[in-house]
C-alpha positions as CSV (number, residue, x, y, z in Angstrom):
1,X,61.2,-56.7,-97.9
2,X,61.5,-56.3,-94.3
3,X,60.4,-59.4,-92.0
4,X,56.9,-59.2,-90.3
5,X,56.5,-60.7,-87.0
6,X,53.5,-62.7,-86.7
7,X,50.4,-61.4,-85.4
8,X,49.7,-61.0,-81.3
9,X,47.1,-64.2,-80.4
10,X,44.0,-62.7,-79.8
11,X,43.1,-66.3,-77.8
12,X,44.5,-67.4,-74.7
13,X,46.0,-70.8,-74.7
14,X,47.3,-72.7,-71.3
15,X,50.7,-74.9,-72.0
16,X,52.2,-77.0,-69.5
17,X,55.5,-78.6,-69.4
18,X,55.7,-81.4,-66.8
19,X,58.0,-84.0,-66.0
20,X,60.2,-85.3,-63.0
21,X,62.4,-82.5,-61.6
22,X,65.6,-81.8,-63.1
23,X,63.8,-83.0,-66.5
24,X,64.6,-79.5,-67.7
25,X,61.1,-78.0,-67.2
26,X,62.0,-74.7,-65.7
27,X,64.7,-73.8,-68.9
28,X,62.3,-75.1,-71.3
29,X,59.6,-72.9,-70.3
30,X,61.6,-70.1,-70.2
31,X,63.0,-70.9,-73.4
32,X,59.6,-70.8,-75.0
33,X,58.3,-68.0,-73.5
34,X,61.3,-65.9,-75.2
35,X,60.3,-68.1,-78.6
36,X,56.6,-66.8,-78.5
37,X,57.6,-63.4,-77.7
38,X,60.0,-63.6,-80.6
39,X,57.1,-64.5,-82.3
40,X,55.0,-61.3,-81.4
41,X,52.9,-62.8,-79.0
42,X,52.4,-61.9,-74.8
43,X,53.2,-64.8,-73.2
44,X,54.5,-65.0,-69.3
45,X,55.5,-68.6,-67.5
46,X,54.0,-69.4,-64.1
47,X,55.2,-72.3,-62.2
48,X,54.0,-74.2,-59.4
49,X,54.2,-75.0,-56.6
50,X,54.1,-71.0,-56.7
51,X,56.3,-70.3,-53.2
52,X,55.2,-66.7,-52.9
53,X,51.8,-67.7,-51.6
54,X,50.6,-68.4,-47.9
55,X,50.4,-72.1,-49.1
56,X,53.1,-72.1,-50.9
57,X,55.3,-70.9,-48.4
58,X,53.6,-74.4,-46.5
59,X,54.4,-76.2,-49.0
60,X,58.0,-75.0,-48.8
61,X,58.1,-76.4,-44.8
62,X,56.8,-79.3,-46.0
63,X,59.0,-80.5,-48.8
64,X,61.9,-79.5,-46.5
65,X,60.9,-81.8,-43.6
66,X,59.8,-79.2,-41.5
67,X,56.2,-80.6,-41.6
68,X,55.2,-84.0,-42.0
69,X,52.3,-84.3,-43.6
70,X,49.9,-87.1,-44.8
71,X,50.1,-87.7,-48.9
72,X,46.4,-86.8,-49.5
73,X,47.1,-83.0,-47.3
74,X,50.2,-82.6,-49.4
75,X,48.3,-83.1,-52.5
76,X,45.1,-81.0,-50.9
77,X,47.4,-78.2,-50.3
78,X,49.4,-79.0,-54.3
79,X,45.8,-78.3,-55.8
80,X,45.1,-75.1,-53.3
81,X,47.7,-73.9,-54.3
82,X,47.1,-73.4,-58.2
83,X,43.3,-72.0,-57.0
84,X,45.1,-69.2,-55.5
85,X,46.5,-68.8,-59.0
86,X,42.9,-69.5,-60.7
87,X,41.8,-65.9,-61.0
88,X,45.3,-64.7,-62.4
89,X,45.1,-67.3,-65.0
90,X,41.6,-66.7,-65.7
91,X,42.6,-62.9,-66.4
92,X,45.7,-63.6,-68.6
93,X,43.9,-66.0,-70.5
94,X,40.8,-63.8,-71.1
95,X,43.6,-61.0,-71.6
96,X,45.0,-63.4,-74.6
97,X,48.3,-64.3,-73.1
98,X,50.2,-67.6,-74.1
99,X,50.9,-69.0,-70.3
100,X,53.6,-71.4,-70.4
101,X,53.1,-73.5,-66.7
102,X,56.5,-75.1,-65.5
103,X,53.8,-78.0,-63.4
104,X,50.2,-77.7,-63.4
105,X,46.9,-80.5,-62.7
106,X,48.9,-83.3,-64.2
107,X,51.7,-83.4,-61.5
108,X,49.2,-83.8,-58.7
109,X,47.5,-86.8,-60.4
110,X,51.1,-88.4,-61.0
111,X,52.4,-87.7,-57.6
112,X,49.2,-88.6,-55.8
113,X,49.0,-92.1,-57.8
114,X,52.4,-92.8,-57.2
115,X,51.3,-92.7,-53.6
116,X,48.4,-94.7,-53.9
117,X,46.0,-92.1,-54.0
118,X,42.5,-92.7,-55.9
119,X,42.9,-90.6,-59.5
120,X,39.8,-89.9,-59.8
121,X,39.5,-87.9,-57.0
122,X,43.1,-86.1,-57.7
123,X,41.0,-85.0,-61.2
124,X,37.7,-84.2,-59.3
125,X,39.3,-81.6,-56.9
126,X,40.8,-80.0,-60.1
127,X,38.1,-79.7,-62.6
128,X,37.3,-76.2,-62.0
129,X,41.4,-74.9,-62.7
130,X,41.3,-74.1,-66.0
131,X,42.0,-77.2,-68.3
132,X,46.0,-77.2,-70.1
133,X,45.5,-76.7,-74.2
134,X,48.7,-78.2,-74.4
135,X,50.7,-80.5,-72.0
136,X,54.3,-81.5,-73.1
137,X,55.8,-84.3,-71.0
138,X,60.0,-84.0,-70.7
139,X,60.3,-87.2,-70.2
140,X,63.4,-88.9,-68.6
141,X,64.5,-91.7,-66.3
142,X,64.6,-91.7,-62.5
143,X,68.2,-92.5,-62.2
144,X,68.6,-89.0,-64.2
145,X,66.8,-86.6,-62.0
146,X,69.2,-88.0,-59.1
147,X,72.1,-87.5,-61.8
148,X,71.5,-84.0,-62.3
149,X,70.6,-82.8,-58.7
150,X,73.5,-84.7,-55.9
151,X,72.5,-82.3,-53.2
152,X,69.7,-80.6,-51.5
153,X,66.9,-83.0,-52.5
154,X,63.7,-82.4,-51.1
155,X,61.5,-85.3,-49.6
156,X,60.5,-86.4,-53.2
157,X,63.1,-86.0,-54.9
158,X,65.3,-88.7,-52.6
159,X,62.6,-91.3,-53.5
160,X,64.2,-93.2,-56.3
161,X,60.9,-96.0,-56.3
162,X,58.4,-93.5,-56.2
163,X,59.6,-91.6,-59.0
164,X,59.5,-94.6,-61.0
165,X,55.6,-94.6,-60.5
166,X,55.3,-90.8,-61.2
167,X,56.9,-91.3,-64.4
168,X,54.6,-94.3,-64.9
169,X,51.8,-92.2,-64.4
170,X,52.6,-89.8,-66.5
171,X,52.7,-91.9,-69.1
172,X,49.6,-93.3,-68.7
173,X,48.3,-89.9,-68.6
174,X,50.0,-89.0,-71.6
175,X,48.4,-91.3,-73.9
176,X,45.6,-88.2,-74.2
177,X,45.5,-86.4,-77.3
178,X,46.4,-83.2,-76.1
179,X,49.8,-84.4,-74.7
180,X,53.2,-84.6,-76.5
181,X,56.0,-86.7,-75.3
182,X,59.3,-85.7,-76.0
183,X,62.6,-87.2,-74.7
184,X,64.2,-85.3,-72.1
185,X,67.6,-87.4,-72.0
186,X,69.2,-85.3,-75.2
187,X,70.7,-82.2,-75.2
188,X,68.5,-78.7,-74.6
189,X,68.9,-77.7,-77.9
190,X,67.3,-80.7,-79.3
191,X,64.3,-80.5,-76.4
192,X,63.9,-76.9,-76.9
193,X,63.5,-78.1,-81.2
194,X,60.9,-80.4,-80.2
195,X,58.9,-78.2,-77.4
196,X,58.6,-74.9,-79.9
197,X,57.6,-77.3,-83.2
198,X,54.5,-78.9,-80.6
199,X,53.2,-75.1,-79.6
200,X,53.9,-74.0,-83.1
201,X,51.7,-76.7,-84.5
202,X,49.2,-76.4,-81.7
203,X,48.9,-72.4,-82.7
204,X,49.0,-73.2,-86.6
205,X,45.3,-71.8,-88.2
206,X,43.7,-74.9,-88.7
């Protein structure tokens, strides 16, 4: 008998994949995005900071050098950013896409920590973006990112200590139940293995 594809989600689900950059985000999102629509579902992958916006373009300046910028602004403008975004996902969501994010809420609270910033307030200015089902940490080590990427490093990127303390804060924030951790450090075959069975089981009937 022929194969049947399984059946289109009726139920929007929001999956992010976060990690430092170079941790492999961007291809792993991608990646699943081409796995759910193998699957027969709609699913599309947004990533932010989105660069096509007014303050994303900032953003851009800013991470370049050509603004200089307090940590709390940069963070204000991180989080304005994905409300520009807010009725899109809303209407994808409602619509009963699978939206894969390549960053989302969680980066914010791991970059503004890392800079001493209170996390309770990086939550409170997020609370009404709607909340990740799913968040899948790509976890590797600082001295990697650096490995990957020699050249063209933005401002956070060059920052070997702080990204330490954003990996340190996102594992603290992945000890929540609705996060996976999965080691970034092997090869993308083995990642992409371990990011498609978390989704799979997270869109298994219960």
């Amino acid at each position: 008998m022929p194969e049947t594809q399984a059946p289109v989600s009726s139920q929007g689900r929001l999956i992010v994949i976060e990690g430092l950059d170079q941790s492999g985000k961007e291809t792993q999102a991608q990646l699943l995005r081409d796995h759910l629509r193998a699957a027969g579902h709609r699913s599309r992958v947004i990533a932010f900071p989105d660069y096509g916006t007014s303050i994303g373009e900032e953003l851009a300046r800013a991470l370049q050098g050509e603004r200089d910028y307090e940590a709390y602004v940069m963070q204000l403008l991180y989080v304005a950013n994905r409300y520009e975004r807010k009725p899109d996902i809303e209407r994808w969501l409602s619509g009963g896409l699978l939206l894969v994010a390549d960053r989302y809420t969680a980066s914010s609270v791991a970059y503004g920590e890392a800079q001493e910033l209170d996390v309770g307030w990086l939550a409170d200015i997020q609370r009404f973006l709607p909340p990740a089902d799913l968040t899948i940490l790509l976890d590797i080590a600082p001295e990697t990112a650096l490995t990957r990427k020699m050249t063209d490093r933005d401002r956070y990127e060059r920052d070997l200590d702080l990204l330490g303390r954003v990996r340190a804060s996102y594992r603290r924030q992945a000890q929540d139940a609705s996060w996976v951790v999965i080691d970034g450090e092997r090869s993308k075959r083995d990642v992409t293995g371990d990011v498609i069975a978390a989704v799979d089981a997270l869109l298994a009937p219960s």
